[in-house]
C-alpha positions as CSV (number, residue, x, y, z in Angstrom):
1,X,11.4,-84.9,52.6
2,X,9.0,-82.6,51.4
3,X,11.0,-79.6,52.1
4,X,14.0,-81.2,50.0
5,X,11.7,-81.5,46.9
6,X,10.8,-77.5,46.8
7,X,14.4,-76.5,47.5
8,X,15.5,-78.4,44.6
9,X,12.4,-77.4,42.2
10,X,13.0,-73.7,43.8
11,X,17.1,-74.0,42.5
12,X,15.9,-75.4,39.4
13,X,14.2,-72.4,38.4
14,X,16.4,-70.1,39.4
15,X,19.3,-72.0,37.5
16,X,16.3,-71.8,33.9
17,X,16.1,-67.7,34.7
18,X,19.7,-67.4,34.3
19,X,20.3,-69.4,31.4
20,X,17.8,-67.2,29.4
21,X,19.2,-64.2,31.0
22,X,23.0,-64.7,30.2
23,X,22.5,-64.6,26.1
24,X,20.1,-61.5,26.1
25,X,23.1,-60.0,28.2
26,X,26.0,-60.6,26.4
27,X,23.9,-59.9,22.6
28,X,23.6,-56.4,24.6
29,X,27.2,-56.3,25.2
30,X,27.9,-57.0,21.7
31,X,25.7,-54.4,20.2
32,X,26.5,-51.8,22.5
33,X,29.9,-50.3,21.1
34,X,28.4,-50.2,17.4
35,X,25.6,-48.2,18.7
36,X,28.1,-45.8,20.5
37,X,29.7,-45.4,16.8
38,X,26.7,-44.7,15.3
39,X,25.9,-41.8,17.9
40,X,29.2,-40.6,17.6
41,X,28.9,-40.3,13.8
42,X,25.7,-38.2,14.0
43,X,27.1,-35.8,16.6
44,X,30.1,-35.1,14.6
45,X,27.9,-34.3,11.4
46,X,25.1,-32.8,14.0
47,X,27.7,-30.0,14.0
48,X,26.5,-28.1,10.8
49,X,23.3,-29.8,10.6
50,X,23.0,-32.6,7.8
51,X,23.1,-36.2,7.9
52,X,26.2,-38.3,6.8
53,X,26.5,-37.6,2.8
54,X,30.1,-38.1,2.5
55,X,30.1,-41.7,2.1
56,X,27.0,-41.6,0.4
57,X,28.8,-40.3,-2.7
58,X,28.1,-36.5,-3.8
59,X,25.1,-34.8,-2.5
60,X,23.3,-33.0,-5.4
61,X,22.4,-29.4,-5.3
62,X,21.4,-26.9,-7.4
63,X,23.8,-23.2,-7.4
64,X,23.7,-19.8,-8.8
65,X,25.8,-16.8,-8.4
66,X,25.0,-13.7,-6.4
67,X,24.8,-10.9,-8.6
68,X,25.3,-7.1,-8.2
69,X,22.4,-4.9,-9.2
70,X,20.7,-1.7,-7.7
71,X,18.2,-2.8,-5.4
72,X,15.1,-0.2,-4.7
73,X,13.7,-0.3,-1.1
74,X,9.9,0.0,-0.3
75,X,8.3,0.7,2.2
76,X,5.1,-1.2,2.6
77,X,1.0,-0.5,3.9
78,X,-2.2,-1.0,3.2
79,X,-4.5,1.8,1.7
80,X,-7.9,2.9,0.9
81,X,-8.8,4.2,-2.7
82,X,-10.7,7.6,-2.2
83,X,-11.9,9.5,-5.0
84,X,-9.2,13.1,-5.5
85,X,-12.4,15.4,-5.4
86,X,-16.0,14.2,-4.3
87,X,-19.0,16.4,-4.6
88,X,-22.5,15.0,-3.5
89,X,-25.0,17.3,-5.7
90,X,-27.8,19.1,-3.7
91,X,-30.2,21.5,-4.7
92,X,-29.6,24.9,-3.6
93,X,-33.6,25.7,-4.0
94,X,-36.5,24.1,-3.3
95,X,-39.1,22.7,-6.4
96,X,-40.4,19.9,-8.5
97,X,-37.2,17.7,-10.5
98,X,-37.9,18.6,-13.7
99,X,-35.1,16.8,-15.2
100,X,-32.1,14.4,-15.2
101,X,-29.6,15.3,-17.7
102,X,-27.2,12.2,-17.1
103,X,-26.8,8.6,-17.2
104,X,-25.8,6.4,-13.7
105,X,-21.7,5.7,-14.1
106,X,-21.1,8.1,-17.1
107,X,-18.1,10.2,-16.8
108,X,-19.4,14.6,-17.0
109,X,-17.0,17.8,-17.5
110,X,-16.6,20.5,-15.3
111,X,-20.4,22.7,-16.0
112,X,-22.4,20.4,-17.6
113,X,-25.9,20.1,-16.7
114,X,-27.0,17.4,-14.0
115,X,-30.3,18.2,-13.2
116,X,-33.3,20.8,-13.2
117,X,-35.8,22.4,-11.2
118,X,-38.5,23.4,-12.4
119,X,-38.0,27.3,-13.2
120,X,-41.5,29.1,-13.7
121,X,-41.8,30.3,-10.3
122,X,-38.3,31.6,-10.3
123,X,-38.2,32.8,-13.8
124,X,-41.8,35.0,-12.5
125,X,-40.1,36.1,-10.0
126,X,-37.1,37.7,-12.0
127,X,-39.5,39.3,-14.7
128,X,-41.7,40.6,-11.7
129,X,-38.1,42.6,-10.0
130,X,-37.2,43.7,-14.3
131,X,-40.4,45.5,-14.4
132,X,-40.3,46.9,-10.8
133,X,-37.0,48.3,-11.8
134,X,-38.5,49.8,-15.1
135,X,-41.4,51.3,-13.0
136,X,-38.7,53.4,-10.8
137,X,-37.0,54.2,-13.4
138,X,-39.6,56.4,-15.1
139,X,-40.3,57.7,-11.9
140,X,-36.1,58.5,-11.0
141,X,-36.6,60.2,-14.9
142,X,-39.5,62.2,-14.0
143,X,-37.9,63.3,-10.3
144,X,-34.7,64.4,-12.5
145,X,-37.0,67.0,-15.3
146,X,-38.7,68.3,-11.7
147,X,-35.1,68.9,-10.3
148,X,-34.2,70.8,-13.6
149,X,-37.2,73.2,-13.6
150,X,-36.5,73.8,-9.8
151,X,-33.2,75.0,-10.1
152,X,-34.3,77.5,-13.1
153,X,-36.8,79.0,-11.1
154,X,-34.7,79.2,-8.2
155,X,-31.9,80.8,-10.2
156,X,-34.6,83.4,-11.1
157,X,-36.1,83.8,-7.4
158,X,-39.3,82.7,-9.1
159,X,-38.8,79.6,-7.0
160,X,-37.6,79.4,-3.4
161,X,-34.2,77.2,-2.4
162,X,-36.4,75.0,-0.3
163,X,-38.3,73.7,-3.3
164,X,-34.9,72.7,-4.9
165,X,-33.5,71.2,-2.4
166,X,-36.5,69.0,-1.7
167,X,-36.5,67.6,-5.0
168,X,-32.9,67.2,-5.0
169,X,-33.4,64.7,-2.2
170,X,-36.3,63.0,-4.2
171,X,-34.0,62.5,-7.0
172,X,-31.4,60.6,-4.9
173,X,-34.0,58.6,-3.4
174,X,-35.4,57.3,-6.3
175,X,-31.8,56.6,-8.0
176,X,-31.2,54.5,-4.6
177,X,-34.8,52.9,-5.5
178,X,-33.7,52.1,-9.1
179,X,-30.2,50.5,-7.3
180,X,-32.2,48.3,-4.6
181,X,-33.8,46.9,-7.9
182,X,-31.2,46.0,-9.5
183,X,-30.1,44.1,-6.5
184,X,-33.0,42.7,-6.4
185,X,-32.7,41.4,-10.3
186,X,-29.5,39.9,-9.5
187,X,-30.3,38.1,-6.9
188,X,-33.4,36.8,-8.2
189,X,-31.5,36.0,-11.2
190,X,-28.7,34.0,-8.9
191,X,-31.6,32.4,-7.6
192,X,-33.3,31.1,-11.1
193,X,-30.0,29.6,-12.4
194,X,-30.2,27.5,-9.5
195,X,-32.8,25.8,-10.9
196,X,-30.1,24.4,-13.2
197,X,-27.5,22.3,-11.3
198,X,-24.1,21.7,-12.6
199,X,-21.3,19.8,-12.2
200,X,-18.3,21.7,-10.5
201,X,-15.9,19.3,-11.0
202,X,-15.0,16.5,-13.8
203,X,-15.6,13.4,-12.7
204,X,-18.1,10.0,-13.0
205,X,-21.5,10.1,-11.9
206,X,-22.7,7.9,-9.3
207,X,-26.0,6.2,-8.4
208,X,-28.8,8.9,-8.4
209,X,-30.4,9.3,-5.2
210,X,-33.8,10.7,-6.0
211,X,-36.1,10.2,-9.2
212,X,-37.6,13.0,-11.6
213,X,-41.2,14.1,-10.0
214,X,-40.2,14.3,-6.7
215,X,-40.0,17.7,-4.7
216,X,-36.5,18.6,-3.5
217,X,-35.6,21.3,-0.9
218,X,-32.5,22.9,-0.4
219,X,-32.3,21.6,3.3
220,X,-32.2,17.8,1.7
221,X,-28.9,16.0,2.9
222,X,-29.3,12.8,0.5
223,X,-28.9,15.3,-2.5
224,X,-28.9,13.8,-6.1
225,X,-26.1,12.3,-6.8
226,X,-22.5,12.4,-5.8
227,X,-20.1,12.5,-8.6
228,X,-16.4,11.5,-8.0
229,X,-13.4,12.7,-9.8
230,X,-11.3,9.1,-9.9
231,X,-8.9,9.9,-12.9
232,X,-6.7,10.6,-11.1
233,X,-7.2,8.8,-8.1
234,X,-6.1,9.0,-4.4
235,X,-5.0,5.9,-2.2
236,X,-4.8,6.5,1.6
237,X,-2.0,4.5,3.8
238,X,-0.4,4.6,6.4
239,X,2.8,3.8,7.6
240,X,4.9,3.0,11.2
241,X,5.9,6.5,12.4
242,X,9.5,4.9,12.6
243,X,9.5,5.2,9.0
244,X,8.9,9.1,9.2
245,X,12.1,10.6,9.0
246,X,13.5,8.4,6.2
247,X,10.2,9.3,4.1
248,X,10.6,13.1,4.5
249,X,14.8,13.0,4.0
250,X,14.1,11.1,0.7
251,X,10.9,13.9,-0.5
252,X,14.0,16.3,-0.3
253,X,15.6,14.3,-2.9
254,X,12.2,14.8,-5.2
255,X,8.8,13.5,-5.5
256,X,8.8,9.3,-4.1
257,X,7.4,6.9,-6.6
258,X,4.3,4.6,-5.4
259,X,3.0,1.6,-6.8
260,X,-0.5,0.0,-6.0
261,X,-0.5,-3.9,-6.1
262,X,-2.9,-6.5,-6.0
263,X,-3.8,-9.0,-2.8
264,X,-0.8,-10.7,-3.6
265,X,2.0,-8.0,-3.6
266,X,3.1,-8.9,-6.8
267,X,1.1,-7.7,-9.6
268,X,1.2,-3.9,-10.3
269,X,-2.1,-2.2,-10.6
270,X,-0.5,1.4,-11.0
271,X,2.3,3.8,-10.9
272,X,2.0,6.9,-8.9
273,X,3.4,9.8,-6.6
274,X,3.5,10.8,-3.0
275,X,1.1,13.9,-3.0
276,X,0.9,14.5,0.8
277,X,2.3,13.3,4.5
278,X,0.1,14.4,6.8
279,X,1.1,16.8,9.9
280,X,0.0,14.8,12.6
281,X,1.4,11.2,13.9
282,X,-1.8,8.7,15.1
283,X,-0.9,8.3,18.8
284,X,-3.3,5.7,19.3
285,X,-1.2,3.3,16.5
286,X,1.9,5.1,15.9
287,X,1.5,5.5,12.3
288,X,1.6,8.8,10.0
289,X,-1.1,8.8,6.8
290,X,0.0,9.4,3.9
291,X,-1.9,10.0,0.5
292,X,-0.5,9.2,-2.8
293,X,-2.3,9.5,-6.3
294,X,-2.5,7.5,-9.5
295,X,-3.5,8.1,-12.6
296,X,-5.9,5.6,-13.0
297,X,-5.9,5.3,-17.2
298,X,-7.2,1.5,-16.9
299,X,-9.7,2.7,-13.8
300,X,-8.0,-0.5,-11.8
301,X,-8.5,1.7,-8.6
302,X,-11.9,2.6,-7.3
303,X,-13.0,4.8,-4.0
304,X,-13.0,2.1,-1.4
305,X,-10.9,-0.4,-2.8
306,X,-8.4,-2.3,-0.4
307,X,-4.7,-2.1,-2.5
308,X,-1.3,-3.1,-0.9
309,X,0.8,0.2,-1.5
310,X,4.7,0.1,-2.0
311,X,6.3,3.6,-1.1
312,X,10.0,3.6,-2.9
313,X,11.9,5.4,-0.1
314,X,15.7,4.8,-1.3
315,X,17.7,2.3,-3.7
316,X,20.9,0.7,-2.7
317,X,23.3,1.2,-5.3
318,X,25.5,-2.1,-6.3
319,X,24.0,-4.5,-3.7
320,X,24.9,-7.7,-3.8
321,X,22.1,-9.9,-4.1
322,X,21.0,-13.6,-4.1
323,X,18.0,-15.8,-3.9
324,X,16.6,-15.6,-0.7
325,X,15.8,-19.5,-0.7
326,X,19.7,-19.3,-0.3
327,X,20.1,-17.7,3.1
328,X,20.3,-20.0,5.9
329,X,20.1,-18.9,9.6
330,X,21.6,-20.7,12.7
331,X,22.7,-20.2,16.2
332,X,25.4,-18.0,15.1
333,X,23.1,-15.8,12.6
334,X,22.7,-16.1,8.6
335,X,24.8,-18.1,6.3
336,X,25.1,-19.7,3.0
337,X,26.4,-22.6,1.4
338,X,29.2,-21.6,-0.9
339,X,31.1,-23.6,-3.7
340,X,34.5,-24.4,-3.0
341,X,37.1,-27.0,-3.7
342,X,38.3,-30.2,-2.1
343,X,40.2,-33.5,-2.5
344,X,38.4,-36.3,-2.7
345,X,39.6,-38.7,-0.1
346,X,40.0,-42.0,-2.2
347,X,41.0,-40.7,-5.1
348,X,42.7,-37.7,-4.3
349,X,41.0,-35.8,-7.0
350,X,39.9,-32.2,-6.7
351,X,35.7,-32.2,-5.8
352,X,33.3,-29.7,-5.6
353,X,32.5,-28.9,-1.8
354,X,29.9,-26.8,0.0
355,X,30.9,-24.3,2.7
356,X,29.4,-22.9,5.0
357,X,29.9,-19.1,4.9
358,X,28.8,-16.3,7.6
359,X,27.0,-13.5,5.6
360,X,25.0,-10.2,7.1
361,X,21.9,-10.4,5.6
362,X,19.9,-6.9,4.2
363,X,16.5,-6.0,2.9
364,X,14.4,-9.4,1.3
365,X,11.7,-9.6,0.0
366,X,10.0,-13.1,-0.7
367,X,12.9,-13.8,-3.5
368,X,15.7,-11.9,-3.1
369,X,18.1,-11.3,0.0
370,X,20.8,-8.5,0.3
371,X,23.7,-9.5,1.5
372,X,25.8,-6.6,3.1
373,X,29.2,-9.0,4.1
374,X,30.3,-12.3,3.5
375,X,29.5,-12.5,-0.5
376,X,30.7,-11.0,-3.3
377,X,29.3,-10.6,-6.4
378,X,30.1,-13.8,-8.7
379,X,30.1,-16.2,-5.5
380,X,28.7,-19.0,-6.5
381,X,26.0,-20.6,-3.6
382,X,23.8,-23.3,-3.1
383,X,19.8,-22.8,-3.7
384,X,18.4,-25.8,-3.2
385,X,19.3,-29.4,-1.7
386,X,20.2,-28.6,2.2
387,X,18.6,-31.5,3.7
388,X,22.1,-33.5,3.0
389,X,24.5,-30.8,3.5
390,X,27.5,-30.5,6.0
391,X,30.6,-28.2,5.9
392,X,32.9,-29.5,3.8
393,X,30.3,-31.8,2.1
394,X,31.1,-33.6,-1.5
395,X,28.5,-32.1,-3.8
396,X,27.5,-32.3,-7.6
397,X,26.2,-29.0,-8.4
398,X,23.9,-27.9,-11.1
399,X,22.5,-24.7,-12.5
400,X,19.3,-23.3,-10.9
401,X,18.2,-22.4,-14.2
402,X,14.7,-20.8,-12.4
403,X,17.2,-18.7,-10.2
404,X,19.0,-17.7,-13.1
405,X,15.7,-16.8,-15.3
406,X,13.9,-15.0,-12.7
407,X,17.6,-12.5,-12.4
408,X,17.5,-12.5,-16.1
409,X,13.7,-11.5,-16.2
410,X,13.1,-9.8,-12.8
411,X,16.4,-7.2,-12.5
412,X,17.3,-5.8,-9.4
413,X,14.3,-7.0,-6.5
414,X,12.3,-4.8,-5.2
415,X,12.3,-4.6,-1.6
416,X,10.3,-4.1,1.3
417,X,10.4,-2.5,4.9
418,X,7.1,-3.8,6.2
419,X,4.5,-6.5,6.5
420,X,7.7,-9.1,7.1
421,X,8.5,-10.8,10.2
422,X,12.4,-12.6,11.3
423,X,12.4,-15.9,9.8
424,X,12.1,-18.7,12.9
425,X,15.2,-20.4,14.1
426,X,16.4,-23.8,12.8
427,X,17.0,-26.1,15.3
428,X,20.3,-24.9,15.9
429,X,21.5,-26.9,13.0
430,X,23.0,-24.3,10.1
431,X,22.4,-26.9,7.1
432,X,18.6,-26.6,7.5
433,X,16.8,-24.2,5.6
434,X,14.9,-22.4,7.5
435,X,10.9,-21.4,7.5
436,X,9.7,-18.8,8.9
437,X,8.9,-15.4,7.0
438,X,11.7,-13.4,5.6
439,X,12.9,-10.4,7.8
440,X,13.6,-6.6,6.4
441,X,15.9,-5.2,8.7
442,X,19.6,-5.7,8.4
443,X,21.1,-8.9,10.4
444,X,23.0,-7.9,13.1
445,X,23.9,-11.3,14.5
C-alpha cells in the first residue's frame, strides 16, 4: 500500500514539472522568429557600419565641400635654440679686475669694452722697452758718426781697413739692437691692451661670472662672462634620414622656409631659413641635423629653448582637400560619406542620401586631409553625424559653418611628414569615424 502512495505522489510531481515547463516553452517558440528578424536587420545594416536610420526618418548631418588649394608639406622635429655665435670672455692676462663696463642681460656691439685689468704693471712695462729702445738708439747714432770717420781715414791710409770694417759690424749690430726693441714695444704694447677686454662679436651679455676685486689669470676656464649673439638665432633639429634626399632635391630649388612653433604645433613663434644640413647621418638614430636660423625681432627664441620646427620641403599644387574629421577608414582602406540623391521609398520623392565613397587619402595634418582619388573639388561630404550612417542612408544635411570658416580663414593646410602615426582601425564597420592619430603618408590601401 505504501508503495502505491509514493508512486502516485512521485507521478504527481512529475505531471506539476511539465505543466510549468510547457508555457515557458512555447512563449520561447513564439519569441524566437522575431528575434531572428531583429538579427537579420542589424547584419544587413552591420554591412557599412550604422544602425537602422532609415525608418527612423532622416539622419542629420552636417557637410562641406572639398576644396582645391595649394597645400605646402612640412616636414616636422624637434630642436634646440643655440645662440648663432657664443663667446665666453676670458682674460688673456693675469691681474686685479679693475672694472666691469656692462650690465647682466644688456645687448653690446662688436669692440665695446667689457672689462679691465688693472694696467700699471703693463703700462711700466711698455715705457720701460720705449726707453730701452731710445737708449740704443743714441748708441746705433753714435756707432754710425764712428763708421763715417773710419772710412775717411781709411780712404786716406791714415786708418787701416780693419778698423772700418769693425765698426761697420758694430753699426749693424746695434741697428739689429734698436729692431729687437721695437719688437719688444710691440709686444709689450699687445700685451697692455689686454688689459682691456672687448667684445668680438654683437650680441647680449650674460650672467657675469666673477666680481670686480678679484685676481684673474689667463689660465681661468670660468672666464667673465659669455655673451651670445641671439638676433639672429639658430635652432638645431633633426630629422629621419629617410627624409634626406627630398630635403637636398628641394635646397636645389632655393633656400627652404622654416617656422618655429609653440608646444602645440600651432602657434608660430618665427619665420626662418635652412642655413645648414650637416655631412654626416647619426647611425646610432638614423637622423641627419640640421640647423636653421631665425631672426628673432620679438627675442621669442632663446639658447636652450625646446621649439617644434616645421621644415617646408615641397607644396602640392591644386590638391584637393577636406576636413580631416571627414575621412573614414575601414577594412577596405579610407572613405567618405558623399551627398547624393535618392527616392524616398513612401513618397517617391527625390531625398538627400549619403554614400559611401572610396578615396586615397594624402598628407593630414590634425584638420585637413588630401585626397589624391575618389573626390573632386566641389564634392560635397559629410563632417559630422556618422554614428547613424549607412550607404544609401536618408539624411538632412546642413552646413558645417566651422568647416567652412576655418577654409575661409586658414587657406590651404599646412602639412606634415612627421610626429603622426596611421589612425587605428574601426571595427571593420566603414560608418564609424575612426580615432586614432592622423597618418602622413599617402593611403595605399
Amino acid at each position: 500500500m505504501r508503495r502505491i502512495w509514493r508512486f502516485l505522489a512521485w507521478a504527481t510531481g512529475i505531471a506539476v514539472v511539465i505543466a510549468l515547463a510547457i508555457p515557458l516553452f512555447t512563449t520561447s517558440l513564439l519569441n524566437k522568429p522575431g528575434a531572428e528578424k531583429q538579427a537579420d536587420a542589424r547584419g544587413k545594416h552591420g554591412k557599412h557600419g550604422g544602425g537602422a536610420a532609415g525608418d527612423e526618418g532622416p539622419v542629420p548631418v552636417l557637410t562641406a565641400a572639398a576644396r582645391q588649394a595649394d597645400v605646402p608639406v612640412y616636414v616636422e622635429g624637434v630642436g634646440t635654440g643655440q645662440a648663432l655665435n657664443s663667446v665666453l670672455i676670458r682674460s688673456q692676462v693675469d691681474g686685479i679686475l679693475v672694472k666691469l663696463n656692462f650690465v647682466e642681460g644688456q645687448n653690446v656691439k662688436a669692440g665695446d669694452l667689457i672689462a679691465q685689468i688693472d694696467p700699471r704693471l703693463y703700462q711700466a712695462t711698455f715705457d720701460q722697452n720705449v726707453a730701452k729702445k731710445k737708449q740704443d738708439e743714441a748708441v746705433l747714432s753714435n756707432a754710425k758718426l764712428d763708421l763715417a770717420r773710419y772710412k775717411m781715414l781709411a780712404q786716406t791710409k791714415a786708418g787701416t781697413q780693419q778698423q772700418y770694417d769693425t765698426q761697420l759690424a758694430t753699426v749693424a749690430q746695434d741697428e739689429a739692437q734698436v729692431a729687437l726693441d721695437q719688437a719688444t714695444i710691440d709686444s709689450s704694447a699687445t700685451t697692455l691692451s689686454y688689459t682691456n677686454i672687448t667684445s668680438p662679436i654683437a650680441g647680449r651679455v650674460g650672467i657675469r661670472n666673477v666680481d670686480v676685486g678679484n685676481v684673474i689669470h689667463a689660465a681661468d676656464t670660468t672666464g667673465i662672462v659669455t655673451i651670445s649673439q641671439i638676433q639672429p638665432i639658430s635652432v638645431f633639429f633633426n630629422v629621419p634620414q629617410q627624409e634626406l634626399p627630398r630635403i637636398n632635391k628641394a635646397t636645389l630649388a632655393g633656400q627652404l622656409d622654416v617656422q618655429a612653433t609653440d608646444s602645440t604645433g600651432k602657434d608660430v613663434i618665427d619665420h626662418g631659413v635652412l642655413a645648414a644640413v650637416n655631412n654626416t647621418i647619426d647611425a646610432t638614430t638614423g637622423t641627419v641635423k640640421l640647423r636653421a636660423n631665425f631672426p628673432n625681432h620679438d627675442l621669442q627664441l632663446w639658447p636652450g629653448i625646446f621649439v617644434n620646427v616645421r621644415l617646408r620641403v615641397e607644396t602640392l599644387k591644386n590638391a584637393v582637400v577636406i576636413p580631416v574629421g571627414a575621412l573614414q577608414r575601414g577594412p577596405k582602406g579610407a572613405f567618405v560619406f558623399t551627398v547624393g540623391q535618392g527616392k524616398d521609398d513612401k513618397t517617391g520623392k527625390e531625398t538627400a542620401v549619403a554614400k559611401v565613397t572610396d578615396v586615397t587619402a594624402g598628407q593630414q595634418d590634425d584638420t585637413q586631409a588630401v585626397i589624391e582619388t575618389g573626390l573632386k573639388a566641389g564634392d560635397a561630404i559629410v563632417t559630422s553625424g556618422f554614428q547613424k550612417l549607412t550607404d544609401g542612408a536618408k539624411i538632412a544635411p546642413s552646413p558645417d559653418k566651422a568647416a567652412e570658416r576655418a577654409a575661409a580663414e586658414g587657406g590651404a593646410p599646412a602639412l606634415h611628414e612627421q610626429g603622426v602615426t596611421p589612425p587605428a582601425e574601426s571595427d571593420a564597420t566603414p560608418g564609424r569615424p575612426h580615432r586614432g592619430k592622423r597618418r602622413s603618408s599617402s593611403n595605399t590601401e
